[in-house]
Each structure stands twice: as structure tokens, then as C-alpha cells.
Residue, then its C-alpha position, 0 to 999 in steps of 0.5 A: x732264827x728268832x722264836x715266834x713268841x710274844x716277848x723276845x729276851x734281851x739277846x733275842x732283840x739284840x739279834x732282831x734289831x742287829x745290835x750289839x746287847x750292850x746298845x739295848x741295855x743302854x737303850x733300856x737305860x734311857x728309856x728309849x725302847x719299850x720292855x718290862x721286867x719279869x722276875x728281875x728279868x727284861x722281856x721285850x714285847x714283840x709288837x712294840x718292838x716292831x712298832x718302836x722299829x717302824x717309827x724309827x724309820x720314820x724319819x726325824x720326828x723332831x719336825x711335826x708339829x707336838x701333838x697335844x695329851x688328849x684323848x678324844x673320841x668315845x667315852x668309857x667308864x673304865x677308861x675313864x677311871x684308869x685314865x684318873x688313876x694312872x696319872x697318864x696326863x691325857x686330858x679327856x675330850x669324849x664327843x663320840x667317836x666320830x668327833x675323835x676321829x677328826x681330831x687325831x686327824x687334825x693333830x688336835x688329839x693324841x688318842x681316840x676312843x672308837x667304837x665303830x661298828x660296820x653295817x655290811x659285816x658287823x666288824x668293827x673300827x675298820x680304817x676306811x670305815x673310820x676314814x683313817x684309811x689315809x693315815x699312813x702312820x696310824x696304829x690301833x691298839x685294844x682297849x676292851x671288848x664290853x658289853x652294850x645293852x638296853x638301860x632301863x629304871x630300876x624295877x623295869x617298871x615298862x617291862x622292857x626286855x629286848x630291842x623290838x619293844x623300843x618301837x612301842x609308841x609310849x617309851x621315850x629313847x634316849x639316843x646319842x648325838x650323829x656320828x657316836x659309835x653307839x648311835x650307829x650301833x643302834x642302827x645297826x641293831x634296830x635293822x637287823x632286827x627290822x625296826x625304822x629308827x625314824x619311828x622311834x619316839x626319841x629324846x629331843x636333844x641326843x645325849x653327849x655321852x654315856x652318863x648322860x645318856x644313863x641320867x636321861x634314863x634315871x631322871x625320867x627324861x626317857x625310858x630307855x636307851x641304848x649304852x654299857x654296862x658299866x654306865x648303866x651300874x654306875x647310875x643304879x639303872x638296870x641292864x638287858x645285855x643286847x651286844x658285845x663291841x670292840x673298844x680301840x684306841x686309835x693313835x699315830x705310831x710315834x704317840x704310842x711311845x709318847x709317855x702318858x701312852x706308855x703309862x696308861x697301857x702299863x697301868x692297865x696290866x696291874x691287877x687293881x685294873x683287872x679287879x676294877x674292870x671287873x667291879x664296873x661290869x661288862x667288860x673282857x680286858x684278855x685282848x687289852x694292849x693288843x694292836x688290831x691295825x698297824x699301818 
């Protein structure tokens, strides 16, 4: 019986695939399966076993149509970087998670940064909620769990210091465009804490991502909005920590493999990401690489 453990050894995966362990060092050897090399040994990740496993009985991938490498969806500052730095060879498309949706849809994205929130249970990134729940393929793998808050000027000069002084007829809010994870968090948080959204004295044009959400703020175009952490520290802006979200990426089951995937999650393990994660602020990488929903 194979142990239950995240990483099976060699002999371990020959055994789980029934193969013979000298296919698997030939499979290794081509790049073909997914593993990782421990003090000169190979471990074989469980869940991308398994993942490698169902795509493979697929059938011929051949006949798709190639997915472009791009990433669309929801913008993230750590993504954003590692994205840079790991030479992953994704380009970013970030319009919110709803436009990233309907892009891995359409096969016009290979990934989507979501970040979607459920009203009725406060989960997060469920399929059918997402209106992936069709996709019969559709793997979804963590990314981070970050921290949302309230960005406001340096010095809070409005003494701003929760969610209800939002409703205060003299403070601009910044907001995101229709469909973005973070307008639909901040719905969710203005009805919880009985709050009217339509009361809200609101920029007039939604703002793209969270930089400019943040720039809205710095500029003096609003006096408050809703956004990470991260973002927030990046533009100088000061933070009042309201929430912690859920950030996936959502994908097809045969890009998981595809190598810009297989780059940027492997470059997420170094210890130069832990440590940047950390200088950006607000964020628990613990679950990263994790997958949340296999088809």
C-alpha cells in the first residue's frame, strides 16, 4: 500500500502509476512528469501526480486548440512581481476576476487570478459561483491568502478607522469596476455591516486595478478605498486591515503542466519569494501551490 504522504519516492510512484522505476527515471529525464530533487534525491509531489495522471487520460491534447501564456483576471502585487522574476513567460491581462473568467473560458487566458467571494457563506472562488462549474477540466491551485483593508493618505488626515465611517457623506470612495473580486468584497462587507452601497459617495470612473485604486487614494481623487495591503505599501498610502481573502489560480488541467505554470510555481517555493512576500506585506504563502479544486 502506498503511504499517505504528500511526496511519493521514486519506487513509490512507479508502484502508484504501475510502471516499471526505470520508465519513471526516463519520464524525469524528458521532462514529462512533475518532481523535485531533495538532497539529490526525487520526490514526486502527490497532487501533481494525480493531476499529471488525469490529464493524461485525457486523451490526445494534441487536437486543442494552444492556449495563449497569459494571465488574466485579478491583479496582485506579489504575483505581479513573481511573475518578473521567474521569467515564467506569462503576459498579464489583470481586468478583474470576472474578465479573467471569461477569458480562460473562451481559451483566450492560460491562468486567472480570482479572488471571489460568496455572499450567502463568505467562501471563496467556488466553481459555480465562478460559472466555471461547466468546466470539466478545471483545476484550481492557491495562490496566497492576503490581507484587504481600507487605504487611506498618509497621517489618516479623515480619521478614518472602520467600514461604517465610509458611509460619511463628505469621503470620496474609490471603487473597482463590476465584476472584480474586490467590488464584490466590498458588497459583502458593506451588508454585513448594514451599509447601502448605493449611498456611498463614490469616484466616478471604477478604478482598473489595485494600483490605480491606490493612486486614486494617494492623488487626492478619493479619500478611501478598499484594497491589499500590499498595494497600499506600495503607493506610501496607510492600511486599516479589515479582511483576509483566499487568491487562486484557476486553469485547465493540462496548462498546469505547460511550463511558464511549472515555472512560476517552482519559483514560488525559493526562499527570495518567501522573503519578498513578506517585505510586500500582507500576505500567508503556507498554502501556496496547494490545489483547492480538481475537477
Amino acid at each position: 500500500m502506498i503511504p499517505h504522504s504528500p511526496y511519493l519516492t521514486t519506487a513509490e510512484v512507479a508502484d502508484y502509476l504501475r510502471l516499471k522505476e526505470r520508465k519513471v527515471y526516463d519520464l524525469v529525464k524528458q521532462g514529462q512528469i512533475p518532481c523535485t530533487k531533495v538532497t539529490g534525491k526525487l520526490l514526486f509531489p502527490r497532487q501533481s501526480i494525480d493531476l499529471w495522471l488525469m490529464n493524461h487520460l485525457e486523451g490526445d491534447q494534441q487536437s486543442r486548440r494552444p492556449v495563449p501564456w497569459v494571465l488574466a483576471g485579478s491583479q496582485d502585487p506579489l504575483l505581479e512581481w513573481a511573475l518578473r522574476e521567474s521569467d515564467a513567460g506569462l503576459a498579464m491581462l489583470c481586468q478583474g476576476s470576472g474578465d479573467g473568467v471569461q477569458r480562460l473560458l473562451t481559451g483566450d487566458a492560460m491562468l486567472a487570478g480570482v479572488h471571489v467571494i460568496d455572499p450567502n457563506t463568505g467562501r471563496y472562488n467556488d466553481s459555480q459561483l465562478l460559472g466555471l462549474s461547466g468546466m470539466r477540466d478545471l483545476v484550481m491551485v492557491r495562490w496566497v491568502v492576503r490581507r484587504q483593508g481600507l487605504m487611506v493618505t498618509p497621517g489618516n488626515p479623515k480619521g478614518i478607522e472602520s467600514l461604517r465611517d465610509l458611509a460619511r457623506d463628505e469621503l470620496v470612495v474609490a471603487h473597482r469596476q463590476s465584476g472584480a473580486g474586490a467590488e464584490r468584497l466590498l458588497r459583502y462587507l458593506l451588508t454585513k455591516s448594514g451599509l447601502d452601497h448605493e449611498k456611498l459617495n463614490l469616484t466616478e470612473h471604477p478604478a482598473l486595478s489595485e494600483d490605480d485604486l491606490a493612486l486614486a487614494v494617494r492623488h487626492g481623487e478619493a479619500d478611501v478605498g478598499l484594497g491589499v495591503e500590499a498595494a497600499a505599501r506600495r503607493q506610501g498610502l496607510e492600511f486599516v486591515p479589515v479582511h483576509e481573502e483566499c487568491f487562486d489560480l484557476a486553469m485547465r488541467r493540462r496548462s498546469y503542466f505547460e511550463p511558464p505554470v511549472q515555472r512560476l510555481l517552482a519559483f514560488a517555493r525559493d526562499t527570495r519569494f518567501a522573503e519578498r512576500a513578506a517585505a510586500l506585506g500582507g500576505y500567508d504563502v503556507g498554502e501556496l501551490g496547494t490545489v483547492t479544486y480538481n475537477a
